[in-house]
C-alpha angles and dihedrals in degrees: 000000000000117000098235106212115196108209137188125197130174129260095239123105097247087066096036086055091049104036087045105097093036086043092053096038098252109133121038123287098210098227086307125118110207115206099192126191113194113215146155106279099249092054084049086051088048100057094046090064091059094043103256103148145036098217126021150189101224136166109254084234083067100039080059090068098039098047100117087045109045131017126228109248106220090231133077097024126150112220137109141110116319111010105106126138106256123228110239134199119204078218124067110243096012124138130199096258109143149047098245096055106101118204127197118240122198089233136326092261093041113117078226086071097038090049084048090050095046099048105035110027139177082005111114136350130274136250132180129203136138111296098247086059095059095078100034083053096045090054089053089058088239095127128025106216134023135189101222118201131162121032081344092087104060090043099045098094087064097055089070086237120137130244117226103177141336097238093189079060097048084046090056094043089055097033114035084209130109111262107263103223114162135325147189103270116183128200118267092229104062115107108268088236090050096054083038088066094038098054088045087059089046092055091037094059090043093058085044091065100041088048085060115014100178098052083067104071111075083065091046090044091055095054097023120115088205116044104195109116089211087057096047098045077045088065096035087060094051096043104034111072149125088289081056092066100040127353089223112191105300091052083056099046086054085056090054093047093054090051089060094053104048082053092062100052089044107246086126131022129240101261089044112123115266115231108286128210118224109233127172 
């Protein structure tokens, strides 16, 4: 009988590179079906919290809060240098000063959100919409503040918006660590031979497409907000990395870091599982 693996990826061009050969059956799927959903991450985050998949793309926000109940595969994972949400002001020059600002968030469970909570808070108040409103919003005047991730990143400058701080830099400068996004978390209660093969897929389809950047496009352009291949392969570039193949131990020890911070601001509490890495 074939081990059905339901399995949940985001929308944005650094998981579209590396799920488009295993999307599109062309590695081996090792005796496993994969039946795969694409969504907005915080939907993504959101399902994993009512047991919907298997194997999913999360926030590591979110993982944090699923740690005694999934495992982070060491594969698949968005984090480096360089690669923070920015936080945005729909004035040029502004600064997140006072209670009644309010500032736009990507989802409750993004890092984007966590990163905005560590490093501003008690300052204005939260919102939270899907991450391809935030500039469009921002632009409208109807929020003062927003914290941008994804292709966002690279367009922001020609929406006439201004930039207050990279918090994946301010991160780095305090941390020395490579900023922690989102990774592939697995549930704790699949077979270890079963998540083995999984994770082996998973790096299989991500050496396909290195091995051939290009061929994976038509599957970024489908799911991508911003349909510029410069822009893609831009964000390919930034997300897909060496941390992408195997967190390695420095990968590991910014997950830990993380962990610690989000104890002292009080999303987890001190006997709460730190992030675990699968390893078989």
């Amino acid at each position: 009988m074939t081990d059905i693996i339901r399995l949940g990826i985001s929308t944005c061009p650094n998981d579209t590179f590396t799920f488009h050969a295993l999307m599109n059956r062309l590695v081996d799927w090792r005796g496993l079906e994969f039946h795969v959903e694409l969504l907005d991450i915080q939907q993504l985050n959101k399902r994993l919290f009512v047991g919907d998949f298997d194997v999913a793309k999360a926030s590591f926000h979110a993982a944090l809060l699923l740690a005694d109940t999934t495992v982070v595969l060491p594969c698949g994972s968005a984090l480096g240098f360089g690669v923070g949400p920015l936080l945005l002001s729909a004035e040029q020059n502004a600064t997140p000063d006072a209670s009644e600002q309010v500032t736009l968030c990507p989802g409750e469970h993004t890092t984007a959100a966590l990163l905005f909570r560590l490093f501003y808070p008690d300052t204005t108040q939260i919102q939270h919409v899907v991450f391809s409103e935030i500039m469009p919003m921002l632009k409208r005047r109807q929020a003062d503040f927003g914290v941008c991730i994804h292709e966002g990143r690279f367009t922001w400058q020609n929406e006439r918006l201004g930039l207050v701080e990279d918090l994946g830099a301010r991160w780095e400068q305090e941390t020395r660590y490579p900023l922690p996004l989102g990774g592939i978390v697995a549930q704790r209660t699949l077979p270890q031979d079963i998540t083995a093969r999984v994770r082996a897929v998973i790096q299989d389809s991500l050496h396909f497409a290195l091995a051939d950047r290009n061929s994976a496009l038509p599957t970024m352009r489908k799911y991508a907000q911003e349909f510029d291949d410069d822009v893609l392969m831009k964000h390919v570039d930034l997300y897909v990395n060496d941390w992408t193949l195997d967190l390695g131990d420095s990968g590991q020890a910014a997950l830990h870091e993380l962990s610690d911070r989000a104890v002292s601001i009080g999303l987890v509490n001190d006997t709460a599982r730190r992030l675990e890495v699968f390893r078989s």
